[in-house]
N, C-alpha and C positions, 0 to 999 in steps of 0.2 A: 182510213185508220185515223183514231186519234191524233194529234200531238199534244205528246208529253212536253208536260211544262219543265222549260230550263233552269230555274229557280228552286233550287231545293227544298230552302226552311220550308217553303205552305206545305208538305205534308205531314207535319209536324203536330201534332197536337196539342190544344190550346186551351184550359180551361177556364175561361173567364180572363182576368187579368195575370193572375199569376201562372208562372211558368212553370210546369213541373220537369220533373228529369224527367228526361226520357228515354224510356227501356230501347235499347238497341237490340235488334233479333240476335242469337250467336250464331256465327256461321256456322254452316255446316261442316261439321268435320268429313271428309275424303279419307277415305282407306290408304294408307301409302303403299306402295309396294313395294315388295323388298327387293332392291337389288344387289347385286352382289358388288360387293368392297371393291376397291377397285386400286390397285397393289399401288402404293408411292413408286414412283420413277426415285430412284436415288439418284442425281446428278453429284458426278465429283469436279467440283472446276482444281484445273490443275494450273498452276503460274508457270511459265514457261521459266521465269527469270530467277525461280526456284530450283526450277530441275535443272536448270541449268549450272548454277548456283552446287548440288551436289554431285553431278556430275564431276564438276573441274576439280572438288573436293575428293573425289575417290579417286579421280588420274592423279591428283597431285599425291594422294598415299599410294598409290602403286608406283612413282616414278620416286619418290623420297624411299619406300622397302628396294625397289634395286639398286638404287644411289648406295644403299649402307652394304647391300650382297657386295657390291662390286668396292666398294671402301674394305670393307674386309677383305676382299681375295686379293686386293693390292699392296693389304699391309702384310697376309700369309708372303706373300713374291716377295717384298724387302725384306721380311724376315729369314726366306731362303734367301736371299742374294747377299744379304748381311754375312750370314752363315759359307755363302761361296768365296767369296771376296777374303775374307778371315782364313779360309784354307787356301786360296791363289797366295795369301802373303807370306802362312807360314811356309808355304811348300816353293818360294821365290829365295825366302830366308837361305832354306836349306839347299838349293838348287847354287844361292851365292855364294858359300861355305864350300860346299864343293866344289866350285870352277875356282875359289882362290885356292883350292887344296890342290889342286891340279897342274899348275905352275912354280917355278921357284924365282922370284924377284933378282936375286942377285946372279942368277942364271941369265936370267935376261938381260942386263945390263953388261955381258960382261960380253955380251952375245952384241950387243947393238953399239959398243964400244969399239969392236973388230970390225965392224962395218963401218965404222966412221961417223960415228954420234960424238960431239961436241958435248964437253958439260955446258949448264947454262953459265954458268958465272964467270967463263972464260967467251962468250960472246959478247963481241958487242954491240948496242943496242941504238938505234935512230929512230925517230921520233919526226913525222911527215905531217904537214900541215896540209890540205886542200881546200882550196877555197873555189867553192861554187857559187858561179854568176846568179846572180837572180834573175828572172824572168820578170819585163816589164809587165805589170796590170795591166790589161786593156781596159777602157771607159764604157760607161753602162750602156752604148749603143754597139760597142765592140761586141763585149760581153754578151749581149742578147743576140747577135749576130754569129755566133760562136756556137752558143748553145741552142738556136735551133740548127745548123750547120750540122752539129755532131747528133742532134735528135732526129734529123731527116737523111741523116748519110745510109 
């Protein structure tokens, strides 16, 4: 078999000295064939630091909506307890009215006189001093000796 020469330009045609353009064959055009499309992959990239990110955002509105349920039913309770407390006091009022209605004062007195009750301003009256010793300080080696004593008793 021949060999072909590795040097291109000499097949090239030459007329004389001047160079003409030279026609290029066209290639051949090939039939394409048709194939079928071929569906995009849709990728979704997801940021973890995102979702996460809305996550802590929808717990922190659900822990904030019970925060206020429960702020509300603690101010309904002080408004009942407001309202309990308000009738414990009128109903202590009238409970005190009654028990002084139920007694006669100079009854009493005259009752605790027969027994031997002293007025005050025929008593008389002494006036006691006590004087408590003081307890020596113990020194800071005492004192740490003391307090684990009583820590390890």
């Amino acid at each position: 078999m021949a060999r072909q020469f590795d040097v291109q330009y000499i097949r090239s045609y030459t007329d004389g000295t001047a160079a003409r353009k030279m026609e290029m064959p066209q290639p051949r055009k090939t039939a394409h064939k048709r194939t079928a499309k071929k569906m995009k992959r849709i990728v979704l990239h997801i940021d973890p630091v995102a979702i996460l990110g809305i996550v802590m955002a929808v717990l922190m509105l659900v822990l904030m909506s019970v925060g206020c349920v429960r702020l509300l039913s603690a101010q309904q309770d002080m408004t009942e307890m407001n309202a309990y407390v308000q009738m414990l006091r009128q109903e202590n009022v009238q409970l005190q009215e009654e028990y002084e209605a139920g007694y006669d004062l100079e009854n009493v007195r005259q009752t605790a006189m027969a027994l031997g009750m002293v007025p005050m301003d025929q008593v008389q009256q002494i006036s006691i001093q006590v004087n408590v010793p003081q307890q020596a300080q113990p020194d800071g080696w005492e004192q740490l000796r003391v307090f684990l004593a009583g820590l390890f008793a």
